[in-house]
C-alpha positions, 0 to 999 in steps of 0.5 A, spaced: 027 810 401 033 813 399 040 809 398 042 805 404 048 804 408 049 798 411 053 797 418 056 791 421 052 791 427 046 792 422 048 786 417 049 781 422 043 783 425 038 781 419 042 775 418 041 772 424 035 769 425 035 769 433 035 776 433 030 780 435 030 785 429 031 780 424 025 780 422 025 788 421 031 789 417 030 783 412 024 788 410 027 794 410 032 789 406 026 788 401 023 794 400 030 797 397 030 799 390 037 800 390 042 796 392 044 797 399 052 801 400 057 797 403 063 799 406 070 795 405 070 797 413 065 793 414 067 787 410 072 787 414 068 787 420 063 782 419 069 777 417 071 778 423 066 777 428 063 771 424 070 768 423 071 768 431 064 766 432 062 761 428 068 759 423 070 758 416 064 756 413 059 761 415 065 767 414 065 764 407 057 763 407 057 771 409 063 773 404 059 770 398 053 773 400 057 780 401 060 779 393 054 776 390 051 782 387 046 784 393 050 790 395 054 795 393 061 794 396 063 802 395 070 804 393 075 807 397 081 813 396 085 816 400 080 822 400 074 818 403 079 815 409 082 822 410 075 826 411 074 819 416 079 821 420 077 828 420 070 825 424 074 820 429 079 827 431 072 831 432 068 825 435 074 822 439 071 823 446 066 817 443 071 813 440 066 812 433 073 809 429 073 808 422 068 804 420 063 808 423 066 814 420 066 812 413 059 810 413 058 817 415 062 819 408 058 814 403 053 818 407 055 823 404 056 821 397 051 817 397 045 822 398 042 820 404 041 819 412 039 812 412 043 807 415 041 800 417 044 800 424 043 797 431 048 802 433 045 807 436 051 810 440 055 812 435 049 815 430 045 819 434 051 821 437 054 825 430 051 829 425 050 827 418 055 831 414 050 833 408 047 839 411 040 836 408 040 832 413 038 834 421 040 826 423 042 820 421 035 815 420 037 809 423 033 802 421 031 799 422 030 803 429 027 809 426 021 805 422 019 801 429 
């Protein structure tokens, strides 16, 4: 398993217990020998949805986890940003937005496929940027 980019959809999934890919995506979480890459994006995002779903508490719970050393919150320039913009403008008929996009970039510069998603609409749906790849590997999907 090469580097892991982790999306929001994919990191509430595995912290879910309820959630039927709980279970998968705990494993795959496991199995990494490198620290999972995070997006500053998906920070955001994640904040976000847990604030509004289930309070403060659990929004700092999932910030502690998040900065805790288990990823690595990747950084981001202007480049990184631009190069984003350039996929939402080529994909804007699937309206993938930013965070996605990035994720596709970290991609990128990270040197692999695979990213830990429960959004298969917007991956299936663009092509990695790295000629090396044909497709995204989205887990745990990919892997059931």
């Amino acid at each position: 398993m090469g580097r892991l980019i982790v999306d929001t959809s994919g990191y509430l999934a595995g912290t879910a217990a309820r959630h039927p890919l709980c279970g998968a995506i705990q494993s795959i979480l496991r199995a990494v020998m490198e620290p999972p890459v995070i997006s500053p994006f998906v920070i955001a995002e994640i904040d976000y949805m847990v604030l509004a779903k289930v309070g403060v508490a659990q929004e700092l719970a999932a910030i502690d986890d998040l900065t805790g050393g288990a990823y690595e919150i990747a950084e981001v320039d202007a480049d990184d940003v631009r190069s984003a913009r350039s996929l939402v403008a080529r994909h804007r008929d699937l309206k993938i937005g930013i965070t996605d996009a990035f994720n596709a970039v970290l991609a990128d510069r990270y040197d692999t496929n695979e990213i830990l998603t429960t959004d298969e609409r917007h991956f299936r749906a663009i092509t990695p940027l790295s000629r090396r790849f044909d497709a995204f590997a989205l887990l745990p999907a990919d892997r059931l």
